[in-house]
TINU-168968 format. One record per residue (C-alpha): residue number from 1; residue in three letters; chain; x, y, z. Coordinates in nm, 4 decimals, m for minus. Layout:
# residues N
[node NUM "ala" "A" [X Y Z]] ...
This chain:
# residues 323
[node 1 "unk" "A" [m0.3019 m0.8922 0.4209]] [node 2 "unk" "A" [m0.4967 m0.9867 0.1556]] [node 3 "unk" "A" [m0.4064 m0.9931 m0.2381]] [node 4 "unk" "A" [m0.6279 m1.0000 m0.5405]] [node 5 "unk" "A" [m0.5261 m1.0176 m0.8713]] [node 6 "unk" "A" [m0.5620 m0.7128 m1.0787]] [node 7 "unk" "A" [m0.8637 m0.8055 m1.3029]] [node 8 "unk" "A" [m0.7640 m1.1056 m1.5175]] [node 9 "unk" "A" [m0.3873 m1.0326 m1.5008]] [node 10 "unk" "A" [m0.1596 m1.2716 m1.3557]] [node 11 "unk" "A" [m0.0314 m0.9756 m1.0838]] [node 12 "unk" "A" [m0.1823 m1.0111 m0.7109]] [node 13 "unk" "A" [m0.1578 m0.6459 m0.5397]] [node 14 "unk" "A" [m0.2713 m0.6322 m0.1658]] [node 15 "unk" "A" [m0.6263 m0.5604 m0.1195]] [node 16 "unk" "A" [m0.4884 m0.2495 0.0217]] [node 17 "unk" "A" [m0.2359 m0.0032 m0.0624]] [node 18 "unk" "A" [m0.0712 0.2803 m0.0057]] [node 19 "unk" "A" [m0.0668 0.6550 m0.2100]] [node 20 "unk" "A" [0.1142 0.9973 m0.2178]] [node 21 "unk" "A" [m0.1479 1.2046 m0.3161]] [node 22 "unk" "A" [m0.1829 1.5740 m0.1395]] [node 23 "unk" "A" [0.0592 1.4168 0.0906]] [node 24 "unk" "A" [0.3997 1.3541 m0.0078]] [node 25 "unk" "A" [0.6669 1.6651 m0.0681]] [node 26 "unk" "A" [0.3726 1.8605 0.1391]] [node 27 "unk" "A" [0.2569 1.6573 0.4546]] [node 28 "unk" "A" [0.5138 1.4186 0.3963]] [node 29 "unk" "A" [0.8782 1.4358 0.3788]] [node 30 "unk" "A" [1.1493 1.1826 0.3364]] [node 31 "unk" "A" [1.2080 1.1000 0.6714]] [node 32 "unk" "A" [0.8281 1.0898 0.7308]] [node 33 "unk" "A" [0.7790 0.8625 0.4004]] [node 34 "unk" "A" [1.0294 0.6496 0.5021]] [node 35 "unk" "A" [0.8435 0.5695 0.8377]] [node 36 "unk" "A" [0.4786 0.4890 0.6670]] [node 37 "unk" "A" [0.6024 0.3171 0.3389]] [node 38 "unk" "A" [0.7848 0.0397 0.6156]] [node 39 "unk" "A" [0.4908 0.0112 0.7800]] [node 40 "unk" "A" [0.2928 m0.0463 0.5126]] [node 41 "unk" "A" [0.5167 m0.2697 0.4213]] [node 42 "unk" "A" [0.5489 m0.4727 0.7267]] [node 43 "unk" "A" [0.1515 m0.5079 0.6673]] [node 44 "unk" "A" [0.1816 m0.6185 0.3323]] [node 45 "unk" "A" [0.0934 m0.3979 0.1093]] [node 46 "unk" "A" [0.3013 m0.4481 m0.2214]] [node 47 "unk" "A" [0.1696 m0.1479 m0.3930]] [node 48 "unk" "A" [0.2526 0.1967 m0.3935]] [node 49 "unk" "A" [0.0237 0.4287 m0.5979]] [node 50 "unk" "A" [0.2100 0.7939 m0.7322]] [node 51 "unk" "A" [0.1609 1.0327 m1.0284]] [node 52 "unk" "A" [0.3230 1.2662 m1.2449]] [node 53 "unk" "A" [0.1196 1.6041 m1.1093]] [node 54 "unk" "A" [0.1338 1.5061 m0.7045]] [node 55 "unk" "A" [0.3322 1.8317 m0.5815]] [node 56 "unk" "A" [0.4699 1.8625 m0.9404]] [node 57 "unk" "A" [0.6923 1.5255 m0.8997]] [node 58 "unk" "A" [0.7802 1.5806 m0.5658]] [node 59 "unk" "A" [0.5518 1.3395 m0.4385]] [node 60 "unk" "A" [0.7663 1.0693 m0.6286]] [node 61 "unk" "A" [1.0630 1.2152 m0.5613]] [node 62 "unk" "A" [0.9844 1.1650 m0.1864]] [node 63 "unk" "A" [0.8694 0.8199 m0.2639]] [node 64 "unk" "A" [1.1606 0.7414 m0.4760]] [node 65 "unk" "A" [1.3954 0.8182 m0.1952]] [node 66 "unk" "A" [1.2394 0.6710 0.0916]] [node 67 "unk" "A" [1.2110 0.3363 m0.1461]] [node 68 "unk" "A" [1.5896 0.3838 m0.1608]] [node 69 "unk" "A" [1.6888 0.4203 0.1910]] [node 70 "unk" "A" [1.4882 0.0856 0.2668]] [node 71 "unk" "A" [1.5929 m0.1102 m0.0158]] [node 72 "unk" "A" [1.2887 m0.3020 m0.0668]] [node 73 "unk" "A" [1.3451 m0.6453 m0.2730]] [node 74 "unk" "A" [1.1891 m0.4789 m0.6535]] [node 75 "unk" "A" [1.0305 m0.8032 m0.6883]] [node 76 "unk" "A" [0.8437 m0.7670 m0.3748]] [node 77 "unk" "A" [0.6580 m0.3962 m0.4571]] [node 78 "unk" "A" [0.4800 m0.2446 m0.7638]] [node 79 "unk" "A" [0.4701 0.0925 m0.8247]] [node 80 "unk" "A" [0.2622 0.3227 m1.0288]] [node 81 "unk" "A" [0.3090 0.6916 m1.2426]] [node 82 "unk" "A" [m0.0158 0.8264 m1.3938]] [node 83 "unk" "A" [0.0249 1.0535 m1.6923]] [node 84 "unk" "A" [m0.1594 1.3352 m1.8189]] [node 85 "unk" "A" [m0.1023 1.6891 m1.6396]] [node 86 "unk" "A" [0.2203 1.7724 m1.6488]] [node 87 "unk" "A" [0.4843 1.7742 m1.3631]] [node 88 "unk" "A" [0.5201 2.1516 m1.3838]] [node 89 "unk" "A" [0.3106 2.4593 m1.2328]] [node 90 "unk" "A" [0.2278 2.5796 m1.5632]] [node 91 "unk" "A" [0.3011 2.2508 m1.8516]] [node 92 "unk" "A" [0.3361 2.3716 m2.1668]] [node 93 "unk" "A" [0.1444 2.1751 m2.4745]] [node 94 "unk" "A" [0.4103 1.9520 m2.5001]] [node 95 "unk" "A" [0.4296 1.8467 m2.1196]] [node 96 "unk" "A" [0.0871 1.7486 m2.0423]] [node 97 "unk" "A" [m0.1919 1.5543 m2.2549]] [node 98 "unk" "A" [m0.1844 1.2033 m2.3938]] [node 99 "unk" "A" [0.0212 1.2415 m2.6967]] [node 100 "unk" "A" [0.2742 0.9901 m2.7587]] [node 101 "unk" "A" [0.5835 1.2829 m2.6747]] [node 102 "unk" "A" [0.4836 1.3357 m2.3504]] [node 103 "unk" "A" [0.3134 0.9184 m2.2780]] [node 104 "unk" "A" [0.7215 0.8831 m2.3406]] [node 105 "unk" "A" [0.8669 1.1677 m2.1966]] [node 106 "unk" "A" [0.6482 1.1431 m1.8911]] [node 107 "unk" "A" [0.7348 0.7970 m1.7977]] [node 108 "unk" "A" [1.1187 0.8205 m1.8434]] [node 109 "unk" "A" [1.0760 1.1206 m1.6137]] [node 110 "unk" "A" [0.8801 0.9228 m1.3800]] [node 111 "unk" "A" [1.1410 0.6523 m1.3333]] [node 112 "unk" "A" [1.3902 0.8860 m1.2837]] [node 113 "unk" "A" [1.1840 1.0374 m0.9760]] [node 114 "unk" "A" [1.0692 0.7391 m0.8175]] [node 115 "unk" "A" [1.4751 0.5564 m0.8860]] [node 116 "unk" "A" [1.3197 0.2195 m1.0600]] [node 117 "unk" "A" [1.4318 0.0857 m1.4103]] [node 118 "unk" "A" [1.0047 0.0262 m1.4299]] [node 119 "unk" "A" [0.7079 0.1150 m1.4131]] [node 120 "unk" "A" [0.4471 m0.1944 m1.2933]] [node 121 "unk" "A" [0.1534 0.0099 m1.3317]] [node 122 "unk" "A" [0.0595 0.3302 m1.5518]] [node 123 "unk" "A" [m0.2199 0.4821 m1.6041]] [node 124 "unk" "A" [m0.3391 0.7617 m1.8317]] [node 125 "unk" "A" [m0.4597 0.9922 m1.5664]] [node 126 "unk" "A" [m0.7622 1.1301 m1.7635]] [node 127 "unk" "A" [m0.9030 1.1151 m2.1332]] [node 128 "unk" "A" [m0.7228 1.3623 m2.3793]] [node 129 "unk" "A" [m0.9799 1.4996 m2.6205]] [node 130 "unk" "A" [m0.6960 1.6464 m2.8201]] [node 131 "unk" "A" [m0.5397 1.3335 m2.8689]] [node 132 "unk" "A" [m0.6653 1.0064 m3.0946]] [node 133 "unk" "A" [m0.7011 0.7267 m2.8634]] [node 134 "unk" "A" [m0.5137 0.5227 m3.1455]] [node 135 "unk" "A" [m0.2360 0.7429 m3.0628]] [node 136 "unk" "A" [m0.2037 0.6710 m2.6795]] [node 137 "unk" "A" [m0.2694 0.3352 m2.6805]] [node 138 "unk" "A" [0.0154 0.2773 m2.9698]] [node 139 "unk" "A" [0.2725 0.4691 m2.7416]] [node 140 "unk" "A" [0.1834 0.2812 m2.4047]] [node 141 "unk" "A" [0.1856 m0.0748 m2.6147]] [node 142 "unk" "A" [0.5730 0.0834 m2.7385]] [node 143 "unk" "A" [0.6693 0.1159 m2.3407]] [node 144 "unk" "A" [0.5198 m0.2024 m2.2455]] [node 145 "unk" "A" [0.7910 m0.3904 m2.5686]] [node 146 "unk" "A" [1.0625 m0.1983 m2.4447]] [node 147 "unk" "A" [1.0321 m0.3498 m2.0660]] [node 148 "unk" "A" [0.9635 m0.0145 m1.9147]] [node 149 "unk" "A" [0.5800 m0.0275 m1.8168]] [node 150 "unk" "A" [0.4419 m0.3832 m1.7247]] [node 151 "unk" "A" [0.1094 m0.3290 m1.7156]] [node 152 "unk" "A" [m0.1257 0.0066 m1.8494]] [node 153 "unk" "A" [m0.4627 0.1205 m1.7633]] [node 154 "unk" "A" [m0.6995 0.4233 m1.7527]] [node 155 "unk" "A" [m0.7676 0.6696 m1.4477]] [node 156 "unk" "A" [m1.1522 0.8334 m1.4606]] [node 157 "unk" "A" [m1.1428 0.7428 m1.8330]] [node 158 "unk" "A" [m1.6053 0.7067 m1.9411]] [node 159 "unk" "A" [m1.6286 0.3235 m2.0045]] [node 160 "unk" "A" [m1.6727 0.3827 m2.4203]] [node 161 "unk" "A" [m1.3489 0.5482 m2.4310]] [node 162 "unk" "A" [m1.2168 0.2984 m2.2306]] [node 163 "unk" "A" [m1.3535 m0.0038 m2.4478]] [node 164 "unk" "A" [m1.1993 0.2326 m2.7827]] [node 165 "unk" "A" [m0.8913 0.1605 m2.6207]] [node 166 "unk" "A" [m0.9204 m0.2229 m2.5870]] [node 167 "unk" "A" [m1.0838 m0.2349 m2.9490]] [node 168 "unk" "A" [m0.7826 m0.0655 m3.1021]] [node 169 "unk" "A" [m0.5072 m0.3011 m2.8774]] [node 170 "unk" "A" [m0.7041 m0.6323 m3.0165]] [node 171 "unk" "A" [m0.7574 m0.5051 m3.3413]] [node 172 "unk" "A" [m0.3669 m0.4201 m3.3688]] [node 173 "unk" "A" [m0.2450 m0.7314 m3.1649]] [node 174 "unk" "A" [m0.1230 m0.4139 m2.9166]] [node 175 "unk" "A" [m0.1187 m0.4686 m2.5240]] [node 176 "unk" "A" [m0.4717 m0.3327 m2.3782]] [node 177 "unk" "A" [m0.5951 m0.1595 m2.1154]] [node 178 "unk" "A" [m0.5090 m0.3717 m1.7257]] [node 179 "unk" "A" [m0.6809 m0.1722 m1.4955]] [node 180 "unk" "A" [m0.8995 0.2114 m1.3923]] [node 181 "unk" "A" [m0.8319 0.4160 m1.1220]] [node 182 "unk" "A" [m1.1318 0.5280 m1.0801]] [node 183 "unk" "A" [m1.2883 0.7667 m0.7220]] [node 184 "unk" "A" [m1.4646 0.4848 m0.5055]] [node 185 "unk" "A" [m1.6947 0.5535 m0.1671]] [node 186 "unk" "A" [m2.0107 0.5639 m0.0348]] [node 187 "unk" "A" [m2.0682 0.8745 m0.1338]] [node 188 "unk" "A" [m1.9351 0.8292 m0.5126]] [node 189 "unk" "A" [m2.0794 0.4789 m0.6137]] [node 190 "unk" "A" [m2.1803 0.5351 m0.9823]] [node 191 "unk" "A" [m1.9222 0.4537 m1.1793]] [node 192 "unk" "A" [m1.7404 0.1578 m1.0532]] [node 193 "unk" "A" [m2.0847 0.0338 m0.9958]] [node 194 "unk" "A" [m2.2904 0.0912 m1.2908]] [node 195 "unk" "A" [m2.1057 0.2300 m1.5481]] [node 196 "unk" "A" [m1.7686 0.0199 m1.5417]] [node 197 "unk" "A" [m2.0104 m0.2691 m1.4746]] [node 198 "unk" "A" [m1.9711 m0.4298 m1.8688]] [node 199 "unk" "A" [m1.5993 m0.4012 m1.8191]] [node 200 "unk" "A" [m1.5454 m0.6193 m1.5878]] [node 201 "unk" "A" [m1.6456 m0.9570 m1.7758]] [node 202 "unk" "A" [m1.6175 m0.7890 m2.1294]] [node 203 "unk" "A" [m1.2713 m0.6739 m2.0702]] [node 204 "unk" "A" [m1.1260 m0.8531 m1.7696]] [node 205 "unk" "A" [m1.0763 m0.4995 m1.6239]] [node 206 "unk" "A" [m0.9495 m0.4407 m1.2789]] [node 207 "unk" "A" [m0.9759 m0.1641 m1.0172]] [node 208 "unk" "A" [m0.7295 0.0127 m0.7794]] [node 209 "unk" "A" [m0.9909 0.2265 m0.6089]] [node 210 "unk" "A" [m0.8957 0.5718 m0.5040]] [node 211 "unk" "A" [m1.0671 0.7983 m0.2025]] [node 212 "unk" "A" [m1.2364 0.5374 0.0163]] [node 213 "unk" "A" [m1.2900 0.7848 0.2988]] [node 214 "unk" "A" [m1.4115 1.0941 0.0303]] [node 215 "unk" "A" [m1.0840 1.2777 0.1634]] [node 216 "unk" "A" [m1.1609 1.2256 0.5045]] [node 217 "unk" "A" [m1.5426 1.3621 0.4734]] [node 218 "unk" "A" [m1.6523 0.9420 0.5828]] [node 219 "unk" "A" [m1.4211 0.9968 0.9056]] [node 220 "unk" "A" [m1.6647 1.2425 1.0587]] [node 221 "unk" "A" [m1.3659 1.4806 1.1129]] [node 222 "unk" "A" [m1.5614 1.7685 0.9096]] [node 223 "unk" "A" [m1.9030 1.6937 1.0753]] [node 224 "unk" "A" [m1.8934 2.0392 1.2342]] [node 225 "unk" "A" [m1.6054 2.2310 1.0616]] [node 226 "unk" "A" [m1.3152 2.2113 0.9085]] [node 227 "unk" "A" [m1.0354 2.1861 1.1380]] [node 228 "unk" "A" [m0.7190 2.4509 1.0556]] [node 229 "unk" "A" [m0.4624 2.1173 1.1241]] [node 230 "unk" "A" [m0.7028 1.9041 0.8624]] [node 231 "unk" "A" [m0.5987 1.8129 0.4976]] [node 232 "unk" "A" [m0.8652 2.0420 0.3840]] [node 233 "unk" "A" [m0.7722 2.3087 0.6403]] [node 234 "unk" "A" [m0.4540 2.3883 0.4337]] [node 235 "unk" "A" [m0.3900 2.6796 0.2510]] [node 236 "unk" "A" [m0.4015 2.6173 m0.1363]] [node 237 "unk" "A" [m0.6333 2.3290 m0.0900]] [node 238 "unk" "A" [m0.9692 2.5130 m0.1939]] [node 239 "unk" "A" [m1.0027 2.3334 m0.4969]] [node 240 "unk" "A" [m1.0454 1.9662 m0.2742]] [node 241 "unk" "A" [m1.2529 2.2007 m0.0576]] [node 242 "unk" "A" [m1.4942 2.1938 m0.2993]] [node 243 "unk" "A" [m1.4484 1.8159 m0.4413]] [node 244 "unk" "A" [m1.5219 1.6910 m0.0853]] [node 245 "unk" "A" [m1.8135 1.8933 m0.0085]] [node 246 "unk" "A" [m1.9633 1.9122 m0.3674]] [node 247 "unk" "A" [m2.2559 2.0919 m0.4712]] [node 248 "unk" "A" [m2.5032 2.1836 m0.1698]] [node 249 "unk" "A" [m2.7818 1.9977 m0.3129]] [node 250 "unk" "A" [m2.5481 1.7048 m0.3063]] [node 251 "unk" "A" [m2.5745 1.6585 0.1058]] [node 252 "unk" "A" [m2.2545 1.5127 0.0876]] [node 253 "unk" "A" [m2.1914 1.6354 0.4224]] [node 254 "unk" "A" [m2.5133 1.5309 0.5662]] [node 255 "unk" "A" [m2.5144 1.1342 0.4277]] [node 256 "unk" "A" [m2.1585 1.1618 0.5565]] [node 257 "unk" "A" [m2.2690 1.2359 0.8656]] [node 258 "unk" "A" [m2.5794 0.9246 0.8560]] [node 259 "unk" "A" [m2.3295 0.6963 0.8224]] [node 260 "unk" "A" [m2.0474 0.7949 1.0957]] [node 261 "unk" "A" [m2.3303 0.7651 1.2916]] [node 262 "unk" "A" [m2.4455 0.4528 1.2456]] [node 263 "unk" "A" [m2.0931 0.3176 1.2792]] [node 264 "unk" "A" [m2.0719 0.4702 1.6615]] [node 265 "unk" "A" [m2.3690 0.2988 1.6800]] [node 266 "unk" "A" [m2.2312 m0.0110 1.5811]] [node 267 "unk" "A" [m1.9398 0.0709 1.7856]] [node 268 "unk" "A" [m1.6946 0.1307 1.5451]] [node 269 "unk" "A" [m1.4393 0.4063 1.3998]] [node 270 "unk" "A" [m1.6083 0.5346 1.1068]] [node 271 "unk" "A" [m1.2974 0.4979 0.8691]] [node 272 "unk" "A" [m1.1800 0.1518 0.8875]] [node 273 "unk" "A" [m1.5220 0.0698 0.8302]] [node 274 "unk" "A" [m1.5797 0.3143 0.5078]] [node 275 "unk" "A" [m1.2553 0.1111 0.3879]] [node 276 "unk" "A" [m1.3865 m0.2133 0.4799]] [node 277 "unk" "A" [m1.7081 m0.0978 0.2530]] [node 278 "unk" "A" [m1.5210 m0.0306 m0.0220]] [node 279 "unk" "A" [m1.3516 m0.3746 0.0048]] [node 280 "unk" "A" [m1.6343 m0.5638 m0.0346]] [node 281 "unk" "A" [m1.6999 m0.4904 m0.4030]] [node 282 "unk" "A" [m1.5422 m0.8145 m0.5655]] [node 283 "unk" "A" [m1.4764 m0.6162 m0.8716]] [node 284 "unk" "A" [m1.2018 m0.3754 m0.6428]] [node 285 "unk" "A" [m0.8549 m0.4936 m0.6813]] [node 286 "unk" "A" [m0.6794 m0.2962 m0.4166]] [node 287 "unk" "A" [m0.8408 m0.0050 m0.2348]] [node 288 "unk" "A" [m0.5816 0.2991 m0.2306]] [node 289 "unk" "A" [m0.4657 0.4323 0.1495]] [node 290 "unk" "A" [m0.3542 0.7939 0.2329]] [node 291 "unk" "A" [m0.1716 0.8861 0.5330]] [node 292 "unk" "A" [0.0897 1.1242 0.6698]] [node 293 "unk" "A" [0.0422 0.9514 1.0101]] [node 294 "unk" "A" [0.1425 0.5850 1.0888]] [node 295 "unk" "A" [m0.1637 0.6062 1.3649]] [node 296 "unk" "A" [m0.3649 0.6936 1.0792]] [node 297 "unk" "A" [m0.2515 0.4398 0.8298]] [node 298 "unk" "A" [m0.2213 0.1244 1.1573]] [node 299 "unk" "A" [m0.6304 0.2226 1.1794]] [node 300 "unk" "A" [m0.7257 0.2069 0.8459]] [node 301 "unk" "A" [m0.5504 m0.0973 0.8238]] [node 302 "unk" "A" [m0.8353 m0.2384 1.0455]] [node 303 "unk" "A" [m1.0659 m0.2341 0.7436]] [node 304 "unk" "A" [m0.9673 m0.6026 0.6912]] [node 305 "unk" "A" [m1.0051 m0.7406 1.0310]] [node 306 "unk" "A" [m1.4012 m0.5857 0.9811]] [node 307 "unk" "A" [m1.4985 m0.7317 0.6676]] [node 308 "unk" "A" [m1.6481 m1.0825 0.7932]] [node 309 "unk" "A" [m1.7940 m0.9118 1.1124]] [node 310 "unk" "A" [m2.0923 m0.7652 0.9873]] [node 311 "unk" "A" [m2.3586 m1.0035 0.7734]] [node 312 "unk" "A" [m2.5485 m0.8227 0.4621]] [node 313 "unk" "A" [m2.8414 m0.6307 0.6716]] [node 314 "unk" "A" [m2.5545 m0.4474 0.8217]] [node 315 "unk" "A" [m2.3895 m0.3713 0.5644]] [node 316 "unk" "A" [m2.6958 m0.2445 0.3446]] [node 317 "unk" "A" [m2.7510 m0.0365 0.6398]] [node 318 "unk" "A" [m2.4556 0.1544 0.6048]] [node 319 "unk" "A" [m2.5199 0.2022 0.2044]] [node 320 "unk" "A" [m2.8616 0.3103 0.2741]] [node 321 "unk" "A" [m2.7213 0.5620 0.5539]] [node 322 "unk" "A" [m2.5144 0.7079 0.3042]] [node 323 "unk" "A" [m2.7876 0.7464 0.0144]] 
């Protein structure tokens, strides 16, 4: 395993690590969660990515409990919350947005769930227009003092709302902004690549990367169809339905399909090579995994061994392929 440090923070995470989302307390169960979060363990991966909206706080739930029955060292993992929608079906005002009640409320619930006394990442999981930045970034800066988030950041936040937020921290001697969770792939490139591109001197601003294989669209699973088994196959998941396949005048599908063909050509599986991709970007901190197979998450994990084997033609190859 690899580990870079998050942005200019002192903390290393492992170039790759492991997430609940759409899998845990659905896919995933305890017993199942158990299984992957030792394996990813054994691998070294050190980070563990969760939120407060991921089956309602099941998903940490799950996670909480399986980090139980293994007793991992606490100084050996980090683990994240993200807050912003709610951990109920239908949140009312107070138990969703950005205000400083539910930045508060949210992450005491959170560390209940996931059974820590701390939170080593949080992030706020998207910008609240409701709610003055000044506000959020005051009630984060009160968690970090009282020991029970170590380090804060921004998920999908625009990268002037983002530099608001460092503004008001330096202005008010308040702890900033760490890190953005932001969507990363090669068919969603724009952000971390253009417009977060200022942040990363200006601010010191580091990424965990989420979606390296566009919900499985990069493994050339959905080339034909959608199988009934598949993530996107479920019932109640027409709303990632339409994230992964997008607009039609997107041709996500068909520059999917370019480059899962060029890796056969190159004689590898398409994912681990999407991952290694992703990877590459020196400005990524840790690129986020998803599995509710260890088969799945042991071949993914291949994306290091991959990064060195290909020189730059190759890899602009597979960007272009993907265009």
């Amino acid at each position: 395993m690899q580990y870079r440090r998050l942005g200019n923070s002192g903390l290393k995470l492992s170039a790759l690590s492991f997430g609940a989302w759409v899998t845990f307390g659905q896919q995933v169960g305890r017993d199942e969660a158990r299984e992957l979060l030792a394996l990813a363990w054994e691998q070294g991966i050190n980070f563990f990515d969760n939120a407060e909206v991921y089956g309602h706080g099941l998903a940490e739930r799950v996670m909480g409990d399986a980090l139980r029955d293994l007793r991992l060292p606490r100084d050996g993992y980090c683990v994240s919350s993200k807050v912003y929608f709610g951990a109920v079906e239908d949140p009312r005002p107070t138990q969703c947005g950005l205000s400083r009640k539910h930045v508060i409320e949210a992450c005491h619930a959170a560390l209940q769930r996931l059974r820590v006394d701390y939170l080593d990442l949080y992030y706020c999981h998207r910008p609240d227009p409701d709610t003055p930045v000044e506000e959020t970034v005051f009630a984060m800066d009160s968690l970090v003092r009282q020991g029970k988030v170590l380090y804060w950041g921004t998920s999908e936040w625009p990268a002037a709302r983002i530099r608001e937020a460092a503004k008001i921290a330096r202005e008010h001697h308040l702890h900033g902004p760490t890190m953005e969770q932001p969507q990363y792939n090669l068919l969603h490139r724009q952000r971390v690549e253009l417009e977060y591109a200022p942040l990363y001197p200006e601010l010191g601003l580091g990424t965990t990367t989420w979606s390296p294989l566009a919900s499985g669209l990069l493994t050339g699973k959905y080339d034909a169809s959608v199988p009934a088994d598949s993530r996107l196959g479920q019932a109640g998941h027409g709303w990632l339905r339409e994230m992964v396949f997008g607009d039609p005048d997107s041709r996500r599908r068909e520059r999917a399909q370019r480059f899962t063909h060029v890796a056969r050509e190159l004689g590898e599986k398409p994912a681990p090579l999407a991952i290694a991709w992703c990877l590459r970007n020196p400005h990524v901190s840790s690129v986020i995994l998803g599995a509710s197979r260890p088969e799945q998450l042991r071949e993914n994990l291949g994306a290091l061994d991959l990064m060195a084997r290909y020189d730059e033609p190759v890899w602009a190859r597979l960007t272009a392929a993907a265009d």
